[in-house]
MMTF fields as JSON, N, C-alpha, C and O atoms, coordinates in Angstrom:
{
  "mmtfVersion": "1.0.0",
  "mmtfProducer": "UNKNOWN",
  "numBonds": 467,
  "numAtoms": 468,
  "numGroups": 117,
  "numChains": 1,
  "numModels": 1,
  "chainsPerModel": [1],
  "groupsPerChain": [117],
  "chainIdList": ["A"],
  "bondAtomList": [4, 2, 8, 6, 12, 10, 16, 14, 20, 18, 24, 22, 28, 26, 32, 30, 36, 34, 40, 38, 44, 42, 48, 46, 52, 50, 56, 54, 60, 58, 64, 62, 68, 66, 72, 70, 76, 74, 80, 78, 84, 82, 88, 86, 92, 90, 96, 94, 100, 98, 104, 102, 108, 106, 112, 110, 116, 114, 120, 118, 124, 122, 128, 126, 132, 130, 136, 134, 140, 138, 144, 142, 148, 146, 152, 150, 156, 154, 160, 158, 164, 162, 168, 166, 172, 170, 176, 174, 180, 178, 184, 182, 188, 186, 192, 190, 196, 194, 200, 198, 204, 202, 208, 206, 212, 210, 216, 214, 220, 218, 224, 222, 228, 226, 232, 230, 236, 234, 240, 238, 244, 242, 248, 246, 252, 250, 256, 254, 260, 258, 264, 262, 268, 266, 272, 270, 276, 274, 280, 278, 284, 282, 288, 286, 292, 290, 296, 294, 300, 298, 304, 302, 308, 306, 312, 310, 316, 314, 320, 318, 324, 322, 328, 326, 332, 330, 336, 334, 340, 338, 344, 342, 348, 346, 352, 350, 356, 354, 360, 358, 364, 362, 368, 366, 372, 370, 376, 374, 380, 378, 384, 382, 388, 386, 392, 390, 396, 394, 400, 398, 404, 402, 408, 406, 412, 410, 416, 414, 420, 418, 424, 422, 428, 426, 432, 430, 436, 434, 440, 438, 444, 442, 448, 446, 452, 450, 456, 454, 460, 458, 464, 462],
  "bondOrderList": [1, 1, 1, 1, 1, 1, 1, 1, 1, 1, 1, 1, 1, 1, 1, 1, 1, 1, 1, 1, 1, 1, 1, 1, 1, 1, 1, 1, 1, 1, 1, 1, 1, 1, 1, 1, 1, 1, 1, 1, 1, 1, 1, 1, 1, 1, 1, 1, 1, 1, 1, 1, 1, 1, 1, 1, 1, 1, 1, 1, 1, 1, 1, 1, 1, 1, 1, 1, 1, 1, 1, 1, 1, 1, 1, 1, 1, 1, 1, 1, 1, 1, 1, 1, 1, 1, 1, 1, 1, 1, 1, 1, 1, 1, 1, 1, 1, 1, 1, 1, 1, 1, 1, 1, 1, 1, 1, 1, 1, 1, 1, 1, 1, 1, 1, 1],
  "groupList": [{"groupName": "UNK", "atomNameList": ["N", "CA", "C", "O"], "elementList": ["N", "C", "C", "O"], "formalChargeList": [0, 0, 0, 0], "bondAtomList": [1, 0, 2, 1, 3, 2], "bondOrderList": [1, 1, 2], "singleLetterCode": "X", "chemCompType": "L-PEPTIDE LINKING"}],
  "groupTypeList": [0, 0, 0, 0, 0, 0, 0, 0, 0, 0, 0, 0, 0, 0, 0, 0, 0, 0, 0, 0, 0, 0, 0, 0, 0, 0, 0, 0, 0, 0, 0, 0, 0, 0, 0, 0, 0, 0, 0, 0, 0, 0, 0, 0, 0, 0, 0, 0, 0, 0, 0, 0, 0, 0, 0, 0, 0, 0, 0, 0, 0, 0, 0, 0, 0, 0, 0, 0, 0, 0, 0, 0, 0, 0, 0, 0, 0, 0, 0, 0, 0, 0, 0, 0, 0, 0, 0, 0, 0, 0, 0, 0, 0, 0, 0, 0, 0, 0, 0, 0, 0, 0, 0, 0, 0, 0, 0, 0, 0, 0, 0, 0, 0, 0, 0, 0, 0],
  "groupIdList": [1, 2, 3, 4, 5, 6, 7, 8, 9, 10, 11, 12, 13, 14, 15, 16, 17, 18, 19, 20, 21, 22, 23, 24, 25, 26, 27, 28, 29, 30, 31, 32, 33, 34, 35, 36, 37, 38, 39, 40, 41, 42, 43, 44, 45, 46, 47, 48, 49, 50, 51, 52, 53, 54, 55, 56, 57, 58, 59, 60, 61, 62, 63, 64, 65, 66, 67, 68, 69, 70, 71, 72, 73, 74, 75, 76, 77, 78, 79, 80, 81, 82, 83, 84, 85, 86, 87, 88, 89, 90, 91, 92, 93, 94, 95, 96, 97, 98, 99, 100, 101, 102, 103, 104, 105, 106, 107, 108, 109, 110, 111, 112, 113, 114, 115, 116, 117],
  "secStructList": [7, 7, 1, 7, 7, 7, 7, 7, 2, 2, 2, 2, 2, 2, 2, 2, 2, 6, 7, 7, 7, 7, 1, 2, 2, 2, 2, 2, 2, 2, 2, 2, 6, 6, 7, 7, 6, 6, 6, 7, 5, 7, 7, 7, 7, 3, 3, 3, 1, 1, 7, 7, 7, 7, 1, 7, 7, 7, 1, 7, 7, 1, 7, 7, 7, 1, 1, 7, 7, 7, 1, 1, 1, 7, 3, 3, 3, 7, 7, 5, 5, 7, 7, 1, 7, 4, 4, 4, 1, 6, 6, 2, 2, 2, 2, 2, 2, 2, 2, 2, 6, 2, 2, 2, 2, 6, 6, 6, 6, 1, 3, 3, 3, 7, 7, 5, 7],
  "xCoordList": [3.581, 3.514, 4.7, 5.816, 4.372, 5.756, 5.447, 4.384, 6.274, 6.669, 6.139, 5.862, 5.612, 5.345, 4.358, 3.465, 4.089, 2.694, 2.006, 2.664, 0.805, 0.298, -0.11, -0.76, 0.857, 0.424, -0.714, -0.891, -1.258, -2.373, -2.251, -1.231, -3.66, -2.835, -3.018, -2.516, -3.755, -4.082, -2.701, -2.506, -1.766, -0.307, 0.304, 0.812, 0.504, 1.253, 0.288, 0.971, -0.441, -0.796, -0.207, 0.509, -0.792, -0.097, 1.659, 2.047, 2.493, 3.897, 3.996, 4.828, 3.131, 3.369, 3.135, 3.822, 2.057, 2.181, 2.534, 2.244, 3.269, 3.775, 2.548, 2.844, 1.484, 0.476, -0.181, -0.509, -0.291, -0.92, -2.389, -2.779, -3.03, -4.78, -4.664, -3.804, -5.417, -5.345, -6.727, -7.243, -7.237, -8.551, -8.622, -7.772, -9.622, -10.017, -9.837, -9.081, -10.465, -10.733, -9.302, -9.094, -8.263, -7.154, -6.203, -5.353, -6.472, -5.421, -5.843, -4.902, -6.912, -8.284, -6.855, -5.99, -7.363, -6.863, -5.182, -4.61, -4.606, -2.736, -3.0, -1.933, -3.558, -3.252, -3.847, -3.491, -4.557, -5.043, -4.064, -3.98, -3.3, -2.626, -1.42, -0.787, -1.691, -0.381, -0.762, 0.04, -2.147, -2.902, -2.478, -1.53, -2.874, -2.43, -3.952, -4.089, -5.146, -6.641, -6.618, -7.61, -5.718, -5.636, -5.412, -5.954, -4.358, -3.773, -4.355, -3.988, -5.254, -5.819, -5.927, -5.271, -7.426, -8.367, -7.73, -7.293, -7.785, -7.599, -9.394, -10.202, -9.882, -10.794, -11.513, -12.525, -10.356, -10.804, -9.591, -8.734, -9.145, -8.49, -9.094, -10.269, -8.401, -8.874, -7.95, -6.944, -8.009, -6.78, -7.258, -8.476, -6.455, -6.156, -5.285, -4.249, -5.302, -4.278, -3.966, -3.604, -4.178, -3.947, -2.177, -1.532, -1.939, -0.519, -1.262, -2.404, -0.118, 0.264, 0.209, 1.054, -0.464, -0.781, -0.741, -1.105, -0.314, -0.878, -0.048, 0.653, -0.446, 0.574, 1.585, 2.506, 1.694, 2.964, 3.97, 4.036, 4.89, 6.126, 7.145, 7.394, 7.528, 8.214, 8.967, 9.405, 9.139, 9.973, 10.94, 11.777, 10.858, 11.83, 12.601, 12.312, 13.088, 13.678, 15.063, 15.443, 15.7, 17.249, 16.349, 16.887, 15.154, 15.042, 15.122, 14.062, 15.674, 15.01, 14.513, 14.643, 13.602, 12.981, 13.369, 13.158, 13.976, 14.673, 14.181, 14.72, 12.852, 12.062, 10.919, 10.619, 10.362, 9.47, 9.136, 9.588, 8.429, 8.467, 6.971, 5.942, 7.342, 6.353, 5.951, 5.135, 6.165, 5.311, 4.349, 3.269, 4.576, 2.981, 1.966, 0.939, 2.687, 1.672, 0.705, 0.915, -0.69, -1.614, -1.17, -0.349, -1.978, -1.777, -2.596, -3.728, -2.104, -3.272, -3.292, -2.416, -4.317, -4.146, -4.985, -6.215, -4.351, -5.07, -5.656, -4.773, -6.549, -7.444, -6.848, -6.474, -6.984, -6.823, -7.531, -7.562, -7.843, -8.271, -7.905, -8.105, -7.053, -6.447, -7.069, -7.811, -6.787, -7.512, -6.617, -7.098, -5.52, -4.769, -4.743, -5.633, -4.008, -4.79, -3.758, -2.701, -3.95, -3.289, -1.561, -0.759, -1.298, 0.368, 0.468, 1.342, 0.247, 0.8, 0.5, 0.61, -0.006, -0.274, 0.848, 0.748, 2.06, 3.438, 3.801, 4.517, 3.285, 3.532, 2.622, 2.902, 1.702, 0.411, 1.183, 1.338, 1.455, 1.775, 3.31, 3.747, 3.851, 5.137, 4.702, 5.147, 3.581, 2.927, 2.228, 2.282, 1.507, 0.926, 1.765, 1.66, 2.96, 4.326, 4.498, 4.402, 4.759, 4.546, 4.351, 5.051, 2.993, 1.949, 1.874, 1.552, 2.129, 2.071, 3.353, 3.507, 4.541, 5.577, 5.442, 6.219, 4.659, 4.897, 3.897, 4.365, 2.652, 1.57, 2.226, 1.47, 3.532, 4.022, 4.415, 4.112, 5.372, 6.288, 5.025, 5.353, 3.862, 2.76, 2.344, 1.703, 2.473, 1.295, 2.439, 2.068, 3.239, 4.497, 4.073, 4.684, 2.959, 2.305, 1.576, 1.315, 1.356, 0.712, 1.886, 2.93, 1.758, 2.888, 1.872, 1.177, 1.992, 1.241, 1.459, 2.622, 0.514, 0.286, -0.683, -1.246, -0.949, -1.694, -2.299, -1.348, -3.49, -3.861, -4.922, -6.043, -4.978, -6.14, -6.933, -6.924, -7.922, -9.833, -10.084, -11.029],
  "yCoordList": [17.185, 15.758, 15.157, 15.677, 13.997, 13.431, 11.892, 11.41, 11.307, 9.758, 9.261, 8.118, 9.69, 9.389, 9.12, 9.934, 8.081, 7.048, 7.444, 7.66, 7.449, 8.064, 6.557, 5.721, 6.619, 4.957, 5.316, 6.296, 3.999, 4.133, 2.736, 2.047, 2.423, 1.571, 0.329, -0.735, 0.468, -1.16, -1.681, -2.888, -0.709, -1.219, -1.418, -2.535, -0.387, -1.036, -2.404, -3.184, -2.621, -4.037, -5.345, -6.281, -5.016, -5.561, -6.162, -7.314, -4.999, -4.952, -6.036, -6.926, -5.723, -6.614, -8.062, -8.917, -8.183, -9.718, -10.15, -11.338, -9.56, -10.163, -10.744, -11.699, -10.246, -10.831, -9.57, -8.514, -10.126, -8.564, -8.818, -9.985, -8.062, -8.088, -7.973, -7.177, -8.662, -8.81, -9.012, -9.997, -7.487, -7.541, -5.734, -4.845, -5.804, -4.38, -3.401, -2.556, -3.124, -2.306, -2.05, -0.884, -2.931, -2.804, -2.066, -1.293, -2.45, -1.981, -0.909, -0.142, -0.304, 0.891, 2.084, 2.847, 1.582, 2.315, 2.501, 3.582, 1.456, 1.804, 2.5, 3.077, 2.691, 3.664, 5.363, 6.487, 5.014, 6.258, 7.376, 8.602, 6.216, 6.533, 7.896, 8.689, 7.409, 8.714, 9.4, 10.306, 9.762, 11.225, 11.782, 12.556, 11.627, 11.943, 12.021, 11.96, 12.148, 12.324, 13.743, 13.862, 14.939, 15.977, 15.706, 16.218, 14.658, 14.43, 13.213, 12.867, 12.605, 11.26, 10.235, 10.054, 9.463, 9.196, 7.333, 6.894, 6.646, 5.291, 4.774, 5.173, 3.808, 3.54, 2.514, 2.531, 1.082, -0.586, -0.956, -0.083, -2.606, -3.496, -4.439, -4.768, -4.892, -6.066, -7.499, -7.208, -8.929, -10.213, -10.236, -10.244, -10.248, -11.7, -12.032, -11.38, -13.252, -13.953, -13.379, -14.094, -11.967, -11.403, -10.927, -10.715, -10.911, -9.967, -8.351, -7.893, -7.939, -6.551, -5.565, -5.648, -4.844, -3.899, -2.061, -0.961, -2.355, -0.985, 0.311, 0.409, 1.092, 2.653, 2.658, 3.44, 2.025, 2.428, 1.387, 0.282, 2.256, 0.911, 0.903, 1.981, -0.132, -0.921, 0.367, 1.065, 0.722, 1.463, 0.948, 1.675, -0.515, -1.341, -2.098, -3.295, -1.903, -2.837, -3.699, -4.865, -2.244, -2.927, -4.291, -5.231, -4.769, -5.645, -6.84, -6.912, -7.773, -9.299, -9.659, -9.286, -10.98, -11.794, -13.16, -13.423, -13.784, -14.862, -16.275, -17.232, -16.178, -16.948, -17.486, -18.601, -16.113, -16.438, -16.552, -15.634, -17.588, -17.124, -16.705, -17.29, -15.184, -14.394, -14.599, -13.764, -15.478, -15.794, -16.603, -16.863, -16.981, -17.367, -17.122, -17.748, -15.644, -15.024, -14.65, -14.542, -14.439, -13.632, -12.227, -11.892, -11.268, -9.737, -9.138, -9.566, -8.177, -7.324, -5.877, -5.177, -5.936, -4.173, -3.095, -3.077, -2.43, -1.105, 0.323, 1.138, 0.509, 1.492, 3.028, 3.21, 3.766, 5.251, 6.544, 6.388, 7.246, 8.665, 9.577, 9.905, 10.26, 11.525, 12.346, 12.509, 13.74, 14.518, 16.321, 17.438, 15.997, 16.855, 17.816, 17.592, 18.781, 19.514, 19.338, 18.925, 19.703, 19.184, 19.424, 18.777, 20.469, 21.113, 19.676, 20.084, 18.914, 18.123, 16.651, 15.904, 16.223, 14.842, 13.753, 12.532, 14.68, 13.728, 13.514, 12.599, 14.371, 13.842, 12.276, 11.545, 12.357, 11.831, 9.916, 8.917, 10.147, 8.186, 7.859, 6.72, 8.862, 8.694, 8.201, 7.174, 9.016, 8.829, 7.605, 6.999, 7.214, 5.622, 4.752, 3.809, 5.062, 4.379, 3.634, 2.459, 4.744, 4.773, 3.715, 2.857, 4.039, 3.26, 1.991, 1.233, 1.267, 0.173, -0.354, -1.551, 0.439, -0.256, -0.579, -1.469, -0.091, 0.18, -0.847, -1.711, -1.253, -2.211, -3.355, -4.318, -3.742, -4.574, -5.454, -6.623, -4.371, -4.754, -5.894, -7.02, -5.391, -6.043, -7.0, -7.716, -7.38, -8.205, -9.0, -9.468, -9.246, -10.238, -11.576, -12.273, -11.785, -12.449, -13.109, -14.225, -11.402, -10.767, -10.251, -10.04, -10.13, -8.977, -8.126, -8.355, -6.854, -5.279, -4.23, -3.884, -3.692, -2.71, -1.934, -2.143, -1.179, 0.022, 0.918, 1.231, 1.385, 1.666, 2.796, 2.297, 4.353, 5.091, 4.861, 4.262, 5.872, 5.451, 6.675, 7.135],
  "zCoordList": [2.746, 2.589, 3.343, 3.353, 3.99, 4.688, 4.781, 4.39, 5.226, 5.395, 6.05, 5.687, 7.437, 8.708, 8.992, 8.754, 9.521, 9.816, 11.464, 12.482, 11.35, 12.724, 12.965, 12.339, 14.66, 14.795, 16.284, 17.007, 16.205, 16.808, 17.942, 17.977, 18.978, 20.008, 19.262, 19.627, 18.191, 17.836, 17.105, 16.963, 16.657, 16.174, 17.317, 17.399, 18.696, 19.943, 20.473, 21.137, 20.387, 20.625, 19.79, 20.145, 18.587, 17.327, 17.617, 17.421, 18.125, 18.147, 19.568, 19.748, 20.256, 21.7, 21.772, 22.331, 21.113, 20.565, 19.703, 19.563, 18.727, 17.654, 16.508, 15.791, 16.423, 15.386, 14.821, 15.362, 13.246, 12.577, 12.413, 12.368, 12.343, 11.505, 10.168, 9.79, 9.17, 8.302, 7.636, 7.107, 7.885, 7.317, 6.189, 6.14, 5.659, 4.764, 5.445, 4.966, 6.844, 7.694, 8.222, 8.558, 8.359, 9.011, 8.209, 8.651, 6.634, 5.531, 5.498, 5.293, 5.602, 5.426, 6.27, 5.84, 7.725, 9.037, 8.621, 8.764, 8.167, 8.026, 6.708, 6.5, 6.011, 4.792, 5.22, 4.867, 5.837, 6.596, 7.105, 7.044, 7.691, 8.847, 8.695, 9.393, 6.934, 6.416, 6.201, 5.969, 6.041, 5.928, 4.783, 4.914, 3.76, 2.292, 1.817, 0.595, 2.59, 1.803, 1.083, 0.363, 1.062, 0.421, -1.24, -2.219, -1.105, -2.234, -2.946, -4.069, -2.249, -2.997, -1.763, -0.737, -2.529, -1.626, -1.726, -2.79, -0.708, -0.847, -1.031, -0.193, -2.284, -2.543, -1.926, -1.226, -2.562, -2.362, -2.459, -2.595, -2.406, -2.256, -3.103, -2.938, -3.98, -4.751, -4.995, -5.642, -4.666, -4.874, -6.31, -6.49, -7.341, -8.029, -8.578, -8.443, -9.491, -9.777, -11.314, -12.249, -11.377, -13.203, -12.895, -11.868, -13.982, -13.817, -13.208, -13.192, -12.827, -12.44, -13.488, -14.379, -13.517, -14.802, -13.855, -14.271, -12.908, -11.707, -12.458, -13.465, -11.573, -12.336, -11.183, -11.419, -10.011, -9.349, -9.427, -9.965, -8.565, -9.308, -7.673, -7.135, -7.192, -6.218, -5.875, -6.789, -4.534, -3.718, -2.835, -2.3, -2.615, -1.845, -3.137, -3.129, -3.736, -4.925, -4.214, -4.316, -3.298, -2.318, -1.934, -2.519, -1.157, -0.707, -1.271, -1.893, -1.441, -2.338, -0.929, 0.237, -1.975, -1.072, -2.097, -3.281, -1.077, -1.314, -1.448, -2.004, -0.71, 0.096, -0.829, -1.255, -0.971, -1.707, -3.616, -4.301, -4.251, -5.594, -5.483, -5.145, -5.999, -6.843, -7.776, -8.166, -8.466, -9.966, -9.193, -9.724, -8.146, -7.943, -6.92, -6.658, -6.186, -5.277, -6.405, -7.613, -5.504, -5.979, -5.696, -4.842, -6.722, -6.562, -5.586, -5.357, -4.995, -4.002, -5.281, -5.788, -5.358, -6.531, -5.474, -5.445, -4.832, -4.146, -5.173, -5.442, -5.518, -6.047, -5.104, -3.946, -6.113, -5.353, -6.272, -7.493, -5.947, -6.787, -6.184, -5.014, -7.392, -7.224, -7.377, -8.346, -5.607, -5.829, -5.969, -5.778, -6.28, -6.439, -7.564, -8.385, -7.826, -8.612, -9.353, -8.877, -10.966, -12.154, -12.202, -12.876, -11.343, -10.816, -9.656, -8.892, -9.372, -8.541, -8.549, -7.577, -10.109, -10.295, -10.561, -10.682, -10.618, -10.574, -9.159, -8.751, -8.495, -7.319, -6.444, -5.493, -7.234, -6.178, -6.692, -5.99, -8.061, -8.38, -7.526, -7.365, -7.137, -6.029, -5.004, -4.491, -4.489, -3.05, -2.804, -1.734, -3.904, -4.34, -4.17, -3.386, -5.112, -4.821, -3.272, -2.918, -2.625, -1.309, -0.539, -0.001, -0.631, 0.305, -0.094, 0.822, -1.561, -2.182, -1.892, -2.135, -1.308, -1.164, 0.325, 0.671, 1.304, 2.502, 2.536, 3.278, 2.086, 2.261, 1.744, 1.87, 1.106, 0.772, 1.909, 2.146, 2.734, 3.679, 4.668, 5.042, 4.889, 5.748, 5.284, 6.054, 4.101, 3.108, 2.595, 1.518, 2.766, 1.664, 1.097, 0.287, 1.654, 0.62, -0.647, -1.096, -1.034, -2.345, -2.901, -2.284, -3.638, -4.49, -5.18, -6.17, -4.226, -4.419, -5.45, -5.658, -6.109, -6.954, -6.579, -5.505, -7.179, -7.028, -8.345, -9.061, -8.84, -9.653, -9.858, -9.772, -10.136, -9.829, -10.929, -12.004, -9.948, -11.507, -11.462, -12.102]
}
């Protein structure tokens, strides 16, 4: 398991103009990108405006955001199923962790969680 994101040309495009995509298919492809389908599958993406109830928990905490108030973004809740085997299910809500902190950094709009079924 590792950190490292397989980038693809639609992020060097992305980086060259300075504009992100911001669709299912796009969040689909950057969660992909870390190749963690051994360990658990990314499902759906769901907005709303409920509190945060997810099983992972913030990996950027050093960051504030100064800017924005979060009590009144909507939530993005990302779905996942773990497919790891019962010796490595403490690992898999780290890895969720992860990706919910890293889909943050893209999305600062939402304030992200994450939740398996």
């Amino acid at each position: 398991m590792q950190n490292l994101r397989s980038e693809e040309s639609i992020e060097k495009i992305q980086k060259k103009w300075n504009q992100s995509i911001k669709t299912k298919a796009e969040l689909l492809r950057f969660i992909k990108g870390f190749d963690l389908e051994e360990y658990m599958e990314y499902l759906d993406c769901e907005i709303t405006d409920e509190s945060l109830t997810g099983e992972t928990y913030d990996m950027n905490t050093f960051i504030e955001d100064e800017i924005r108030d979060r009590r009144a973004a909507r939530k993005l809740i990302l779905t996942f199923k773990a497919k790891a085997d019962e010796s490595r299910k403490w690992l898999i809500r780290d890895a969720a962790s992860y990706i919910v902190s890293e889909v943050q950094r893209i999305y600062p709009e939402y304030e992200c969680g994450g939740k398996f079924v």
